[in-house]
N, C-alpha and C positions, 0 to 999 in steps of 0.2 A: 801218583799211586793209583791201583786200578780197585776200581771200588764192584764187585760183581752188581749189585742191585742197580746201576747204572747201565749196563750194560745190558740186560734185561727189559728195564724202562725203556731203553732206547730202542732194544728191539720190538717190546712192544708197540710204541708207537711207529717207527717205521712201517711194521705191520698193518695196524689199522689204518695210516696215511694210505698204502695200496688199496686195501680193500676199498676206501672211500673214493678213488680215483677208478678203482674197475667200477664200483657202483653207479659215479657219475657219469663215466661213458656209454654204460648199459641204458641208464634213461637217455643222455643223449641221442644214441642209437636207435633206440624204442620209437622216441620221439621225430627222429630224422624218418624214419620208416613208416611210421604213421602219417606225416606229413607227405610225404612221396607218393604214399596208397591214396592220400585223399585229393593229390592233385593229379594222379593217374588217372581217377575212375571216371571213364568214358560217360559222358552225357547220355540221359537216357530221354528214349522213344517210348510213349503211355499210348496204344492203343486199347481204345475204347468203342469196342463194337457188339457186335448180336453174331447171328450163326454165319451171315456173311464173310466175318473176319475171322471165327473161330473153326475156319474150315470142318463147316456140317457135313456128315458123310462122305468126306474122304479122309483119307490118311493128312496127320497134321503136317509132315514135313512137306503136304504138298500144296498149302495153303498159300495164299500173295502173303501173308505176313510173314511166314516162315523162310516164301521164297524172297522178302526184300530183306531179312535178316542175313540171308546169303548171302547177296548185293554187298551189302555195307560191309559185313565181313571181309568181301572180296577188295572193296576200294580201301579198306584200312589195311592188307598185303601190297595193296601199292603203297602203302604211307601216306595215305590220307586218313581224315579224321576218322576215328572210332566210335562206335554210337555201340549205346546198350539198348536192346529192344524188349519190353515187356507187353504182352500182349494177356491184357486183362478181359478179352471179348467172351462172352457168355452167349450161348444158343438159347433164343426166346427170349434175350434181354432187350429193356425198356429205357425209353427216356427216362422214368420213372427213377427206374429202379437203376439206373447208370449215375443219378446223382445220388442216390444213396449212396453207393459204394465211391463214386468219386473222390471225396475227401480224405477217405484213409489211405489211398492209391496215392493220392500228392504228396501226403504229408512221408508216404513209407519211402516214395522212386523220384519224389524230387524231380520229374520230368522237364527235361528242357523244350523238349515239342511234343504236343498232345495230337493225336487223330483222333476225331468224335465222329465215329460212323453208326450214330441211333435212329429211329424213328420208323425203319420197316415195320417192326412188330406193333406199333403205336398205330400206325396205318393202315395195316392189314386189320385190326380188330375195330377200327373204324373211331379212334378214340377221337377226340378234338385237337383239329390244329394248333387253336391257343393254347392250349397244354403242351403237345409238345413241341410248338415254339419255345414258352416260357422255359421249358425245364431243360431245353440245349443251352435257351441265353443264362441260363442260372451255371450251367455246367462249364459253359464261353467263360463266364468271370470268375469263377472257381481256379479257373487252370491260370488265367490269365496276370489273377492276384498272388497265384504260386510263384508267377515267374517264366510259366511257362506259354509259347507260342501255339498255337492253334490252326489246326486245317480241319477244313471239313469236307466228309465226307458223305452226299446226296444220293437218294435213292429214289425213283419214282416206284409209281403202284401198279398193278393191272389192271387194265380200264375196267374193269368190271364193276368201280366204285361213283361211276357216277363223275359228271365236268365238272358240276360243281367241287364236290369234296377234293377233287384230282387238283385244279386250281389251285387252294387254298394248301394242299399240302406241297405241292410241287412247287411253289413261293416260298417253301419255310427255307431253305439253303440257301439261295442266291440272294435273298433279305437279310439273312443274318447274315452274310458274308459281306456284303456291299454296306450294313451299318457298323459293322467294328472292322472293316477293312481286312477279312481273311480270305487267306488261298480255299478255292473252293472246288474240289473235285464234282462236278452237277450230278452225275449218274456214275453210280462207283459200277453200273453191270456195262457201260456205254461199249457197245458191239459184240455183246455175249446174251443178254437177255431176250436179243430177236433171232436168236439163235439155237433152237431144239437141240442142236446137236452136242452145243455147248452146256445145257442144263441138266439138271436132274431130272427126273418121272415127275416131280411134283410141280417143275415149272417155276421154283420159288427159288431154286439153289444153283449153283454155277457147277459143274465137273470139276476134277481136279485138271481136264487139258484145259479149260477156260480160266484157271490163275494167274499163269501168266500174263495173260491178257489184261486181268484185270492188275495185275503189275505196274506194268507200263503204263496204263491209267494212273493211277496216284504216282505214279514218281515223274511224270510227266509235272504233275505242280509241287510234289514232296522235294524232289532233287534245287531247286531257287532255294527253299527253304532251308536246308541243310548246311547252303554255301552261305 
């Protein structure tokens, strides 16, 4: 005998059973797709520098950060690895004021290699080497308890500071580099700073044709690092 209210029932739940199988594929899916984006997302690059890296008075795309951003770009179209590059450098930034802001930059970019190119501006205003010794080594173990690897990046001064202070500042990289064991780029201006032609008016800053240059300097020890 055919009973209509059966039929009905049946349909209804037929019904419901799909919707509940598109439902469960949609989170599947959701879920597949979330997991795929989070094992896609390219390793990221934390530079952490002053106006050197923040390309001062030139155009930014013509800065060494911008142009090693190219770089990578270009070796991940061969199918090599991917890097995401964040370039957190501030003009007139400080040891000081680089660990301030360091911890929410960890905690946002997750960086897997850090560049820590601080201490011009600490040296130019004549501050103390112990200070900004301690506040790179504070900012070294900051990155390094994120997870992330560390290169540093060395500046010297213009003599105009005195042997003395010139010494004690000009030890603070190749010391901290030689006690936790990091790549250490010495002098990030190395064959641009004795070079007028390659500086700004002010004698402090690099041209945009001297980026390059200074390129090839960090990746000369950034590229080990990478592989």
């Amino acid at each position: 005998m055919f009973y209509p209210w059966k039929s009905k029932k049946l349909s209804w739940m037929t019904g419901l059973l799909a919707l509940l199988l598109i439902n469960i594929g949609s989170v599947n899916a959701a879920s597949l797709t979330a997991t795929s984006l989070t094992a896609t997302k390219p390793p990221v690059i934390l530079v952490m520098g002053d106006s050197l890296s923040a390309a001062y008075n030139i155009p930014t795309q013509t800065g060494w950060v911008a142009l090693l951003e190219q770089r990578l770009l270009k070796q991940h179209l061969k199918n090599e690895q991917s890097w995401q590059l964040v370039n957190a450098s501030i003009s007139g930034e400080t040891t000081s004021g680089g660990l301030t802001r360091l911890p929410a930059l960890l905690r946002q970019h997750q960086p897997s290699i850090v560049l820590l190119e601080l201490g011009a501006n600490d040296g130019l205003r004549g501050l103390p080497p112990s200070l900004i010794n301690n506040n790179l080594e504070k900012m070294l173990a900051l990155s390094q308890q994120s997870g992330a690897k560390v290169m540093l990046l060395g500046i010297l001064l213009p003599p105009n500071y005195g042997p003395a202070y010139l010494a004690k500042f000009e030890n603070i990289y190749p010391k901290l580099a030689q006690q936790h064991q990091l790549p250490l780029v010495p002098f990030l201006l190395e064959g641009v700073a004795d070079k007028p032609e390659l500086m700004q008016e002010d004698r402090l800053h690099p041209t945009a044709q001297a980026q390059p240059l200074i390129l090839e300097t960090v990746w000369l020890e950034l590229e080990a690092l990478l592989n």
